[in-house]
N, C-alpha and C positions, 0 to 999 in steps of 0.2 A: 407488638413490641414498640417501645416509648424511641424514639430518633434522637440517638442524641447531639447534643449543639455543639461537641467538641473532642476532639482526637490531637494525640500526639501530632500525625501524619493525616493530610485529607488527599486526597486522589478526585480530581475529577475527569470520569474516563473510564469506562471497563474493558477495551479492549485490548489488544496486546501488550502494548506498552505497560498499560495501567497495570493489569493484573502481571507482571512481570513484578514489576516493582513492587506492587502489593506482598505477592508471595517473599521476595526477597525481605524485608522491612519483618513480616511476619514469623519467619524462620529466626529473625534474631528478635525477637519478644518485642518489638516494638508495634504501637496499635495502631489500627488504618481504619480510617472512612471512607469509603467509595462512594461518588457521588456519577447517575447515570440520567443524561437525559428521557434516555426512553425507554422503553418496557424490558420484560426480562419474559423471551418467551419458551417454550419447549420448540426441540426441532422439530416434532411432527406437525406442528403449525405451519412451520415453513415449509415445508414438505409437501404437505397439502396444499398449501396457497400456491406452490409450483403445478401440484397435478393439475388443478384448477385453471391455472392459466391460459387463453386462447394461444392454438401455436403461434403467433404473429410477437404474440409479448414474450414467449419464452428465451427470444436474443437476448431480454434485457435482464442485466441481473436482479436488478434492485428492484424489479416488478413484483414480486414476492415477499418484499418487505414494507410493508404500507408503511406511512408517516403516519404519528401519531401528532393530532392538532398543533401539543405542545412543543414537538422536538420533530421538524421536518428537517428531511435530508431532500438533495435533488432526486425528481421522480419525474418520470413523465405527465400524470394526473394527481390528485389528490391534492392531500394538507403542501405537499412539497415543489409542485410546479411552481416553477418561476422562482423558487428559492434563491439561487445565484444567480445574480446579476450579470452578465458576461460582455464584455466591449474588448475591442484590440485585432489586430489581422487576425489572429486566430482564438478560436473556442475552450478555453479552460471547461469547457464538459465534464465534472467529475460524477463517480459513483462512491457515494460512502453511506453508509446506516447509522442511525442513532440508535444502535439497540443495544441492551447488554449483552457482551461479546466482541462488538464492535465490528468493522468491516473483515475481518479475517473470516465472518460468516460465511463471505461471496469471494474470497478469493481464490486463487492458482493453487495455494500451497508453494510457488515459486521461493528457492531461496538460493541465490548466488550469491556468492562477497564482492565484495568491492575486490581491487589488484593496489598494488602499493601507487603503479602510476596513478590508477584513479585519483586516490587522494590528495595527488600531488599537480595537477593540472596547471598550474602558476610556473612555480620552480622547475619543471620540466618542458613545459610548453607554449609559458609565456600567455594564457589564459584563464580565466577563473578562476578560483580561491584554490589556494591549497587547506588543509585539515589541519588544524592545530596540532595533531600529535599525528603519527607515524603509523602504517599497519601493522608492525609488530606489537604496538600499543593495542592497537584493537582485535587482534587474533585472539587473543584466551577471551575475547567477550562474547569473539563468535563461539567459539569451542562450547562456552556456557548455555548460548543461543541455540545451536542445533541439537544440545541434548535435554533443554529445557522443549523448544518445540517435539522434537523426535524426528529428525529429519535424516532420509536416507539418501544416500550419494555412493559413488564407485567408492573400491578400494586401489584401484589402481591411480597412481597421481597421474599419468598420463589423461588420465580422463577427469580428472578433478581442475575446478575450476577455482581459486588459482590454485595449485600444490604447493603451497605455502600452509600446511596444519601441522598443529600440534597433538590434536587428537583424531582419532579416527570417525567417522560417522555411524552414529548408533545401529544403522540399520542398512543394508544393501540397499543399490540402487535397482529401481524396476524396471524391468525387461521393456524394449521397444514394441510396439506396437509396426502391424506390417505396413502401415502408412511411413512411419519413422523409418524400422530397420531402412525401406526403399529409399528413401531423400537421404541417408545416412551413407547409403552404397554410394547414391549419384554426384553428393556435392563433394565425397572422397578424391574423384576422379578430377575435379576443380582443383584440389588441396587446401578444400575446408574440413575442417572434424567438427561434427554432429556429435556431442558428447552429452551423454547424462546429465539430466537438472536436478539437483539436489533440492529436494522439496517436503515438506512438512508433513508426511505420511507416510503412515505406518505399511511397510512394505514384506507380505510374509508371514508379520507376528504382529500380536497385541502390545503397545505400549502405551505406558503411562496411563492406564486402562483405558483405554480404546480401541478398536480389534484393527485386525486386520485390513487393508485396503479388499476390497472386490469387486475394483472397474467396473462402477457405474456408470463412468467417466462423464459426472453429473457433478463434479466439484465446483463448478462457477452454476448456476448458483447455490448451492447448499450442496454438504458433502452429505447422503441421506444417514450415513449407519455411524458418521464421525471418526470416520478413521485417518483423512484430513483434521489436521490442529485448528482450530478457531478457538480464540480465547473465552468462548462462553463452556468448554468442554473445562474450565479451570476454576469457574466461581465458586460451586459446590466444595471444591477442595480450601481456597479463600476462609468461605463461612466455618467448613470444620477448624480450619485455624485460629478460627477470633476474628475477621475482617468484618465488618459492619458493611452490607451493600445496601443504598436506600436508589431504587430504579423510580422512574419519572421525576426527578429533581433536574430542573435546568438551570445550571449557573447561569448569573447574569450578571453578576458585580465581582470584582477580586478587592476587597479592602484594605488600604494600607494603615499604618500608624504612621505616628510623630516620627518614627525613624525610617521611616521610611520602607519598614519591613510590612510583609503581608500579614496581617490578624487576622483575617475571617475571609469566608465567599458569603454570596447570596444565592438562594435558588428560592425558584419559581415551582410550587404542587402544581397537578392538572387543573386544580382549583382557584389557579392564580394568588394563589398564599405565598408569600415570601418567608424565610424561612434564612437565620442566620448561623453560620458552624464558624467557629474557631479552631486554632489551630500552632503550632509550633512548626510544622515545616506543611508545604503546599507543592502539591504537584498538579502540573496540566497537560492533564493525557489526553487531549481533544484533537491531537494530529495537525496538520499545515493550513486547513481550514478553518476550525474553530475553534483556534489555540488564540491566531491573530486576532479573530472577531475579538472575544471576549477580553485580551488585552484591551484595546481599542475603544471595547464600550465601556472599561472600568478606569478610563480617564478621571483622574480628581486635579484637586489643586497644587497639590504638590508633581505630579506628573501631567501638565496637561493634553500631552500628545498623545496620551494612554499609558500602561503599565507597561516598564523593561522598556519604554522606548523612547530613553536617550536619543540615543543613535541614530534615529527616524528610519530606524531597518524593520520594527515590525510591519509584517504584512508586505513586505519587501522581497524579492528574488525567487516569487513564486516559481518551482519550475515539478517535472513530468518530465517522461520518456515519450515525446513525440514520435507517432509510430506513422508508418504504412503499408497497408494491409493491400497484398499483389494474389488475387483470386485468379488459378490457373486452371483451365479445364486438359484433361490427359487421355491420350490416347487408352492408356494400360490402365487400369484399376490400378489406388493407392491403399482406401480403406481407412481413413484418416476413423479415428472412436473408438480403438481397441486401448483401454487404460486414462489413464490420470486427462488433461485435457492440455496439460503443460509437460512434458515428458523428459526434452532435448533442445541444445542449440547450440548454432555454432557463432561463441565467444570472439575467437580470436579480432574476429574484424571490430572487435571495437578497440583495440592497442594497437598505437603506432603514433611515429613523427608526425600524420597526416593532423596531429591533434593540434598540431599547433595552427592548421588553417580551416579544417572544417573537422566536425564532431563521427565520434565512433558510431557504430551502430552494431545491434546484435542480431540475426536473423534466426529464425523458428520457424515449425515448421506446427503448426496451429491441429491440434491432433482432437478438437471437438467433433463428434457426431456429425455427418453434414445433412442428413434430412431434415431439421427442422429450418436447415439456411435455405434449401433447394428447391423445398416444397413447390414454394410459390412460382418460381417461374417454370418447373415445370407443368404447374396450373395455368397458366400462361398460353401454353402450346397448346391448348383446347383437348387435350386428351384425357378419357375416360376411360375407367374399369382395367383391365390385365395393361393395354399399351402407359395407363397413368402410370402404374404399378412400375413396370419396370423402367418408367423414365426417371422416376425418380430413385430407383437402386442402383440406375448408369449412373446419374448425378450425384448422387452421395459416394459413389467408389471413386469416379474418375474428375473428380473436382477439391481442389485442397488450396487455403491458403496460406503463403507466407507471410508471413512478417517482421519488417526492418525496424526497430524499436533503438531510436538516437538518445542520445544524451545530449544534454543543454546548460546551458550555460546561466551562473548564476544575472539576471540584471533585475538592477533593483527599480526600472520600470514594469518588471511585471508584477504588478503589485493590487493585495486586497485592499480594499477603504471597506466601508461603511454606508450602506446603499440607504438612500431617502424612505426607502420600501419596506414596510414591516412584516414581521410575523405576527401568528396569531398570537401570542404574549405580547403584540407589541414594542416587538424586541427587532433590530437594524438588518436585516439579510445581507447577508457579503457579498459584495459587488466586484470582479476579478477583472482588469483589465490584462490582454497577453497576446504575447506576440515570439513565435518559436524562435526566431532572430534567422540572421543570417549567417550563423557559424551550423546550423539544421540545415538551412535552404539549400547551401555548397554543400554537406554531405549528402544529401539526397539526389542534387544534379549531377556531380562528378563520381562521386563514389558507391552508396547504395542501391541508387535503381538499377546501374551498370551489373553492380555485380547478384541484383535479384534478377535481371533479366536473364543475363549470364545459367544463374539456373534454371529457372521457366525452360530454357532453351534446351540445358541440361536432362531436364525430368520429361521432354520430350511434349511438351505443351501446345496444343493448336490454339489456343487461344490466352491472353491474357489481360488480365484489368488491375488496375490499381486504383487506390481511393481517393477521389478527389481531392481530399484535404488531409490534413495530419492530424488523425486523433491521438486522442489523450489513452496513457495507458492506466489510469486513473492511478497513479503511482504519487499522491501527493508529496509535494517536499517543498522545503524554504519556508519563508513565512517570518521564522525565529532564527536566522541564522547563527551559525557558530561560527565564534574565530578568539582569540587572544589579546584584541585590542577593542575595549566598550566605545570606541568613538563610530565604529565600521561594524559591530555583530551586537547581537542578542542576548547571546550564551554563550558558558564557557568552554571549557573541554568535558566540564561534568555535564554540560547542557543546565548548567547553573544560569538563573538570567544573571547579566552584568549588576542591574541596579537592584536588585530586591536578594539580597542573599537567603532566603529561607523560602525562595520561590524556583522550582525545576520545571524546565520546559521541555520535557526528553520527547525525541522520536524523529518522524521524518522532516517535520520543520525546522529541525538545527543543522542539515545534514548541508554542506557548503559546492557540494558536489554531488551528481547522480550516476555516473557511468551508464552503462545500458539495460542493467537489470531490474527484476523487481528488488523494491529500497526495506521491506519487510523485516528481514535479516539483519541486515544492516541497523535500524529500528530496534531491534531488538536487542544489538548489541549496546547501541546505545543505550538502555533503559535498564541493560545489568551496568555498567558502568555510571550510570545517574544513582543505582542503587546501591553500590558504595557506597557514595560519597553524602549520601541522605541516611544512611546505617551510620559512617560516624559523624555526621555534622546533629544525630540524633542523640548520639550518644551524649555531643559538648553538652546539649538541651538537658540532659540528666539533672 
């Protein structure tokens, strides 16, 4: 089939966002082009490249997902080592894929909302942005978000996170696993609640044809049977619609006009063929990574700081749920691996007055499989045959970890540039300089480790460790910020850029604020609300 040069609507992006919007646009007869850096594969490739895997690499998610020459992501080896550039006290380390579907390939399924405080961080707290518009603004987008994903959660509001809905959640939430119910009993006795995570899988029953969950509890990295949402579970339904998806195209230019409006992208074949589409409206669904790059590199005369960036905010207030991970060894067997790998957690501690001097945090209680963590050191202890066997069944029952996953604060020194270092198109690698601030540092010394200690001590722990450093929850966001005034943000409330009005930058990069969960959700409300407003600003185009 012949590619064509020109669409109503272009999309560059097939992951969540993209195809969100996609289907939206589509549903009202308006045509789309999808434009995808890298390949478009079946899951049992992934699948496989998992079986395959040495157990050592199975931690990683992205191990599974090779780079392809043209469209690398960070990887440990291959086309993608050394992708991102990283400088700053701390490691902006992300995991993302450039594949059609996008990263929801490898994720949690995690979907919490944001709380009205969240939004409000400024006006309440006297720190970081607040959100241009109000949570009751964004509640019908989640409502549209969890039944577009299919996401199950309690019906009891006591256990919902916030109880603030208008509609109820499609599907029940799933049963705890005996690692959870236990941390659930213990940190009661604290007067935390371990409450249900509302998460993107089908719990019970087939939706949206997908079956049923059947606790693999293999969802990071690939869900095998898809009963986890990943937006590659959506393209086929895309295509029956009319959407055009052209995979291995990597944009490389965003083209303006005299007016200053966007006319065209450029992309790059595996063939190094450039390749130009046109366009009436322009969406860039490349996420908080390679949203910024590609502004950045399609710098012209008339913008010379790059595209949307007036404001000198793109690639600006890069931030992440700065986590730490408290690995506790236990007397009692927990059994952490029965179910999903994201299950529960207890919210509450990331609300409060304390926001006005150091950040919230959410702790969890990390319910992945632990033999393939354990292995090694109990390889370690020199033991062989029946005594290896059951060292490692001790340690996989009676070792579990927490983890404190903070919120952070918008600053526009953490920020992407434009690295001297190229890819193999020849194209700038993004260079992340970042530093978690000292609004993290106070909640992890005074607040956090206190009260993860607090339970370590609780669940009856002889031992415990915490991680050196703060990783990244690979939870990308900022980049594109949003706000109401083009002198200080990126985008609008529609996630409209300020200066290019037929150019949309939806998703985690406009989000001005993180709270402590995953930003997914939240993402995706965004990008039904970007979908409006590209539905009637399509229509004026009539």
């Amino acid at each position: 089939m012949a590619i064509p040069s020109e669409s109503t609507v272009v999309i560059v992006g097939t992951g969540v966002v993209g195809v969100v919007i996609a289907e939206q646009l589509l549903d009202a007869g308006i045509p789309v082009l999808m434009l995808e850096a890298g390949p478009r594969v079946p899951r049992a490739e992934i699948v496989e490249n998992y079986r395959n895997l040495p157990l050592a690499a199975k931690g990683n998610p992205i191990e599974c997902y090779p780079s392809r020459d043209w469209a690398p992501h960070p990887e440990p080896a291959g086309a993608g080592k050394g992708y991102l550039q990283l400088s700053g006290a701390d490691s902006y380390a992300q995991s993302y894929v450039r594949y059609a579907g996008g990263s929801t390939w490898h994720w949690a399924g995690t979907c919490w909302r944001l709380t009205p405080a969240d939004m409000q961080l400024h006006s309440r707290y006297g720190v970081g942005r607040d959100w241009p518009f109000e949570y009751a603004t964004l509640e019908p987008y989640y409502a549209r978000a969890e039944h577009k994903l299919g996401v199950c959660g309690p019906d009891d509001p006591a256990l919902q996170w916030p109880p603030l809905r208008s509609r109820p959640y499609p599907m029940p939430a799933l049963p705890f696993g005996p690692g959870e119910a236990r941390f659930t009993e213990v940190v009661k006795e604290l007067g935390y609640h371990n409450i249900p995570c509302a998460q993107a899988r089908n719990s019970g029953m087939p939706y949206d044809d997908r079956p049923a969950c059947c606790a693999n509890n293999n969802c990071v990295p690939v869900c095998p049977v898809g009963a986890k949402y990943d937006a590659a579970t959506a393209l086929s339904r895309l295509e029956a619609k009319g959407a055009v998806i052209v995979e291995n195209a990597v944009v490389w230019r965003v083209e303006t006009n005299a007016r200053n409006q966007i006319e065209a992208v450029h992309y790059y074949d595996p063939q190094k063929q450039s390749h130009r589409v046109t366009g009436k409206l322009f969406v860039l669904a490349c996420n908080g990574l390679e949203n910024p790059k590609l502004l950045l590199m399609s710098a012209d005369a008339r913008n010379p700081n790059g595209l949307a960036n007036s404001s000198d905010q793109v690639g600006r207030n890069m931030m992440d749920h700065p986590q730490i991970t408290m690995t506790v060894t236990l007397e009692e067997p927990y059994w952490a691996g029965v179910g999903p790998v994201v299950n529960s957690g207890i919210m509450e501690t990331s609300q409060g007055d304390f926001r006005s001097e150091h950040a919230g945090a959410y702790f969890r209680f990390n319910n992945f499989a632990r033999n393939r963590f354990v292995t090694f050191d109990a390889l370690k202890k020199g033991l062989v045959g029946k005594a290896l066997d059951e060292e490692i069944r001790r340690m996989t029952a009676c070792t579990a970890d927490i983890v404190a996953a903070h919120e952070i604060l918008p600053d526009a020194n953490n920020r992407l540039t434009l690295s001297s270092q190229k890819d193999w198109l020849g194209l700038p690698k993004p260079a992340i300089h970042y530093d978690v601030g000292d609004y993290v540092r106070r909640s992890a010394r005074d607040y956090s480790l206190p009260i993860a200690r607090n339970i370590a001590a609780a669940m009856g722990a002889t031992d415990m460790a915490f991680s050196k450093q703060f990783n990244q929850s690979k939870h990308i966001m900022g980049g594109t910020i949003m706000g109401l005034d083009p002198a200080t943000s990126v985008v609008d409330a529609d996630c409209r850029a300020h200066d290019h009005r037929n150019l949309f930058l939806p998703g985690g990069g406009a989000m001005p604020s993180t709270a402590c969960g995953n930003s997914t959700l939240t993402m995706v409300a965004l990008a039904f609300k970007a979908a409006d407003a590209l539905v009637a600003q399509a229509r004026e185009a009539v």
